[in-house]
C-alpha angles and dihedrals in degrees: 000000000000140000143186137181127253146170111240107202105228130188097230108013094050123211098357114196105229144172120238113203122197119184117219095256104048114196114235083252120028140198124248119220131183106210127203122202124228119246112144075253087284109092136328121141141211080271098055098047084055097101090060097032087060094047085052090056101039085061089058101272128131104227120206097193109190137178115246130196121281123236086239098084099002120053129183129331095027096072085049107051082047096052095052091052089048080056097043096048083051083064100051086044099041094106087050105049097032117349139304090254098046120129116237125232138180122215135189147164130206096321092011091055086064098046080041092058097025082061098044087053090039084054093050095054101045084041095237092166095193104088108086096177144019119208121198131178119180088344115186099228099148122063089191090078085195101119119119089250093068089039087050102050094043092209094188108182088009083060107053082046083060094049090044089051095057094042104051080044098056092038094201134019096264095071096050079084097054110113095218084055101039107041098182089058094059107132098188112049099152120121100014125138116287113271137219109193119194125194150145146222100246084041108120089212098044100111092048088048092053096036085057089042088054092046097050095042079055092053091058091255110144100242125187115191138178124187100199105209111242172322098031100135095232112196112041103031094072086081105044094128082202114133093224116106117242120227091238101056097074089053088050097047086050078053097052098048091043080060103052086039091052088041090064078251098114129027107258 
């Protein structure tokens, strides 16, 4: 697996540094993911999403890997509306990067998971017609933070990162009903792109990831999940910058082409 460093011209965004990354046995047609870091909304980086982006591209998938504005400086809905040109200029650029007939995905851990569903929501609803999955993995989806995962795995400072993430992302409490940036309240799921959820079981938001799983499974949307037994240190241990391969990344890269394979985006 490679990768390189290039400009996407956006509409709205404007010239947005990203990272390409190429695996080492490239399909003849290849998926296109755009893939967004973790970070609790407060900080991440290109570097640190570079454990899941190089699974993504290991199971056959070209991965466009960008920095998205922090919740710092930028609350919701800015992220968001970033996120989705960023998507949009993936799609004019699709026979370029991949090939004109690549699938394109969307992929995100912890942070990233929420951008990920808010803008598969965000694509149904403007009709875009041109994302065929959605991969989360620990996506913050539920600002209420009260689930027995996150009692269970009694996360201490790691906890109050999480709520300050939130809070410096919804700004104020209003949003925090706003289906883009509260993915688990969603009320209307139907119709949204197909979803593979990955959690664990030492995974703080693993009861919000499978109850968005159920419901969309409920909502007739196709859902692919996987619980890794732990302990993986999720999540967290998305950003360990360490050269050293975790046990957990193979398992998630099988995941990942089971799911483009299941998609119609890779040959089974």
């Amino acid at each position: 697996m490679t990768f390189k460093e290039e400009i996407l011209d956006c509409d709205e965004a404007g010239p947005v540094p990203v990272r390409v990354y190429v695996g080492d046995q490239l399909p003849e047609t290849p998926p296109l993911v755009l893939h967004l870091h973790g970070g609790l909304f407060l900080g991440g980086s290109i570097a640190s999403g570079a454990r899941v982006a190089g699974r993504l591209a290991d199971a056959g998938a070209i991965v466009v890997s960008v920095e998205y504005a922090l919740a710092n400086a930028n609350p919701f809905p800015a992220p968001l509306n970033f996120v989705f040109d960023v998507l949009e200029a993936l799609k004019r650029r699709c026979a370029k990067l991949a090939d004109r007939k690549s699938f394109i995905f969307v992929a995100g851990e912890e942070a990233g998971g929420n951008l990920a569903a808010g803008v598969a929501l965000m694509a149904r609803d403007q009709q875009m017609g041109a994302l065929r999955g959605q991969i989360l993995l620990s996506p913050m989806l539920d600002p209420c933070m009260a689930t027995r995962s996150f009692r269970a795995t009694q996360l201490g400072v790691g906890q109050c990162k999480l709520a300050d993430g939130w809070n410096r992302y919804l700004g104020f409490a209003p949003k925090a009903c706003h289906p883009y940036a509260a993915p688990a309240l969603a009320t209307r799921l139907a119709g949204v792109a197909p979803a593979l959820v990955i959690t664990a079981e030492d995974d703080p938001m693993r009861d919000e990831s499978l109850n968005y799983a159920r419901r969309l499974r409920e909502a007739g949307v196709l859902v692919r999940e996987h619980v890794l037994s732990g302990p993986t240190g999720w999540p967290a241990a998305y950003a360990d910058e360490a050269g050293n391969m975790q046990d957990w990344e193979e398992k998630i890269r099988g995941d990942f082409a089971a799911f483009f394979q299941q998609t119609g985006a890779l040959p089974s």
